[in-house]
PDB file of N, CA, C and O in Angstrom:
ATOM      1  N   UNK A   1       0.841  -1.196   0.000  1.00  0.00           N
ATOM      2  CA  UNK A   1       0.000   0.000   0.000  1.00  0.00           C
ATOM      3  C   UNK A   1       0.885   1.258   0.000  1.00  0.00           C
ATOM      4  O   UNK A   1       0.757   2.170  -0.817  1.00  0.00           O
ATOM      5  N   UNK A   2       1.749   1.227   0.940  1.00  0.00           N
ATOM      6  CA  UNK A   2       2.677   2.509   0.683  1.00  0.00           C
ATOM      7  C   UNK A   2       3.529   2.550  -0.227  1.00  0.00           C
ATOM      8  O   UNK A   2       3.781   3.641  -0.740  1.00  0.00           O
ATOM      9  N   UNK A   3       4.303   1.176  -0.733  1.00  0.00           N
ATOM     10  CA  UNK A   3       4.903   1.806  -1.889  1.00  0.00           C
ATOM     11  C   UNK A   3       3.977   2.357  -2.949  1.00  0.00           C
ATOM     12  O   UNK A   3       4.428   3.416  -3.384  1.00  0.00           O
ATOM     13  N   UNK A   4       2.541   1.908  -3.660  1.00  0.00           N
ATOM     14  CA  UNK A   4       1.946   2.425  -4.561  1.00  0.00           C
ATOM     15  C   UNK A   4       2.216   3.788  -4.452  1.00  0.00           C
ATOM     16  O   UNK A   4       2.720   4.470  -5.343  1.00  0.00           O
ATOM     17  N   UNK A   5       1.687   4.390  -2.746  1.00  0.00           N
ATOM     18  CA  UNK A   5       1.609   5.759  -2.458  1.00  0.00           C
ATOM     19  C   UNK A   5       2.312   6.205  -2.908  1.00  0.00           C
ATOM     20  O   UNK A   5       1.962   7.094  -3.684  1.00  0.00           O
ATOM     21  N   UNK A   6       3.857   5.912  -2.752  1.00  0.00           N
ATOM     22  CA  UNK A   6       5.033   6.452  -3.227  1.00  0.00           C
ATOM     23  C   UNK A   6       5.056   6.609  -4.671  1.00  0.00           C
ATOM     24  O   UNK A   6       5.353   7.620  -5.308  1.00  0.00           O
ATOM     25  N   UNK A   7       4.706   5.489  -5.088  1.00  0.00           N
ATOM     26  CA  UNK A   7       4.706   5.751  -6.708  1.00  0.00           C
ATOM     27  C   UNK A   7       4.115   6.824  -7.503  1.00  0.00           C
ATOM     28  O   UNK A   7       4.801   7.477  -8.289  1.00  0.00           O
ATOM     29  N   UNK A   8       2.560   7.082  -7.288  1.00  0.00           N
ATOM     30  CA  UNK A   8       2.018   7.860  -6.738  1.00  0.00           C
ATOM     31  C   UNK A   8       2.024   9.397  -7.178  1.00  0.00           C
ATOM     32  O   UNK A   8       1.547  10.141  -8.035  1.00  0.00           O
ATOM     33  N   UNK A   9       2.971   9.410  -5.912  1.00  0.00           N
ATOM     34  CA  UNK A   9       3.650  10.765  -5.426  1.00  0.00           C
ATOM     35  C   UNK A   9       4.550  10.770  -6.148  1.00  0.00           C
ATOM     36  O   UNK A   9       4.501  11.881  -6.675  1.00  0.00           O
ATOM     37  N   UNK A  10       5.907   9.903  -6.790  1.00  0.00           N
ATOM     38  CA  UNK A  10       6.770  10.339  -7.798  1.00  0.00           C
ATOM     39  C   UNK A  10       5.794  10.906  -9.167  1.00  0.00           C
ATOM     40  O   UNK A  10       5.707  11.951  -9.811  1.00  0.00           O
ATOM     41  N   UNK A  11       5.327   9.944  -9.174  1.00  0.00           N
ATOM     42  CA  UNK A  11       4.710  10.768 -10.804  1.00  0.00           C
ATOM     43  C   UNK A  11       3.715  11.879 -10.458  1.00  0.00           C
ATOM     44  O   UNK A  11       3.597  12.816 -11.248  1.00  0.00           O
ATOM     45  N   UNK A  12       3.262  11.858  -9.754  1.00  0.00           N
ATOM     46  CA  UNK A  12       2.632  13.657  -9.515  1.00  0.00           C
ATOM     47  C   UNK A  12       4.038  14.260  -9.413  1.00  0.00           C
ATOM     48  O   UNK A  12       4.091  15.040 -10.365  1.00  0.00           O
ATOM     49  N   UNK A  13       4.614  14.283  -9.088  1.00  0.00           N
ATOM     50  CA  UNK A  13       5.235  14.861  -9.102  1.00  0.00           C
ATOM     51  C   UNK A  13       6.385  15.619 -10.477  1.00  0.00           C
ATOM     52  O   UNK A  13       6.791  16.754 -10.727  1.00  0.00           O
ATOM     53  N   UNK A  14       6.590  14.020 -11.191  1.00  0.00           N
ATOM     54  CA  UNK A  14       7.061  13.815 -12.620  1.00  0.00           C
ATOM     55  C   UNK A  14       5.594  14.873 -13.367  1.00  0.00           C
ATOM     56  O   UNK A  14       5.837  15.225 -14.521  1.00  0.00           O
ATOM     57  N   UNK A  15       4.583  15.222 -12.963  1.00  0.00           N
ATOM     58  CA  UNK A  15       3.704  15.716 -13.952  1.00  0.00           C
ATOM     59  C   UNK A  15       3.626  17.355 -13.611  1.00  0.00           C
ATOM     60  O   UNK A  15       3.456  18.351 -14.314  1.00  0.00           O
ATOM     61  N   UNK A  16       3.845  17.124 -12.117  1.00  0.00           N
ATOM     62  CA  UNK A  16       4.049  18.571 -11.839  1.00  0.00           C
ATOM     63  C   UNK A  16       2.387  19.280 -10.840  1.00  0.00           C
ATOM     64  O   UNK A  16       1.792  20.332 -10.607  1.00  0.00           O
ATOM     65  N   UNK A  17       2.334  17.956 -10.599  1.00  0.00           N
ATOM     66  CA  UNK A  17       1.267  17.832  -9.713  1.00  0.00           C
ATOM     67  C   UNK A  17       1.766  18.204  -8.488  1.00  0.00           C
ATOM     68  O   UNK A  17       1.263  19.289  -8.195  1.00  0.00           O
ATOM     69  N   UNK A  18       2.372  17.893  -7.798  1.00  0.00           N
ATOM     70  CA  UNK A  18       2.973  18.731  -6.506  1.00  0.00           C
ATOM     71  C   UNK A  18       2.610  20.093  -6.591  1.00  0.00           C
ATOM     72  O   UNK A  18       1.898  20.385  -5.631  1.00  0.00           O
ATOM     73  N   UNK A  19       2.786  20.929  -7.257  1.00  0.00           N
ATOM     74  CA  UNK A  19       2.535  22.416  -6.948  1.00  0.00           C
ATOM     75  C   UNK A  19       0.970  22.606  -6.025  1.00  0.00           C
ATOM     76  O   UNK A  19       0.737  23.153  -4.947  1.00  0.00           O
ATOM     77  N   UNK A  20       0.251  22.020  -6.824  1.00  0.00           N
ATOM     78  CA  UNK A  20      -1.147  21.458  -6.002  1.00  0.00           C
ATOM     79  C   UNK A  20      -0.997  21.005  -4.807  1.00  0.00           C
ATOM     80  O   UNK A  20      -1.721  21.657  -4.055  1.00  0.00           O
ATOM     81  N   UNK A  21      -0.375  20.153  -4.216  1.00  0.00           N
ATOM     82  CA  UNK A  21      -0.298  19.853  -2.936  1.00  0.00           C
ATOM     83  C   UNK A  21       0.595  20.921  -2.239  1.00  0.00           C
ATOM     84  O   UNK A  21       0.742  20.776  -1.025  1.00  0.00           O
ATOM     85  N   UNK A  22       1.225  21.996  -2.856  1.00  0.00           N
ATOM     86  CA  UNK A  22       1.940  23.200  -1.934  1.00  0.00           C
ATOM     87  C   UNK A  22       1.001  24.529  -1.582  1.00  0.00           C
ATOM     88  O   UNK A  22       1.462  25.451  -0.909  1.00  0.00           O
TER      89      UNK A  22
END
């Protein structure tokens, strides 16, 4: 379950989805 999370969270992140979670 948490690694998915992690996965996840790399590719939001790879998309640039993080800014959203700031």
């Amino acid at each position: 379950m948490f690694e998915q999370y992690e996965v996840l969270t790399k590719k939001n992140m790879d998309m640039g989805i993080a800014d959203n979670i700031s």
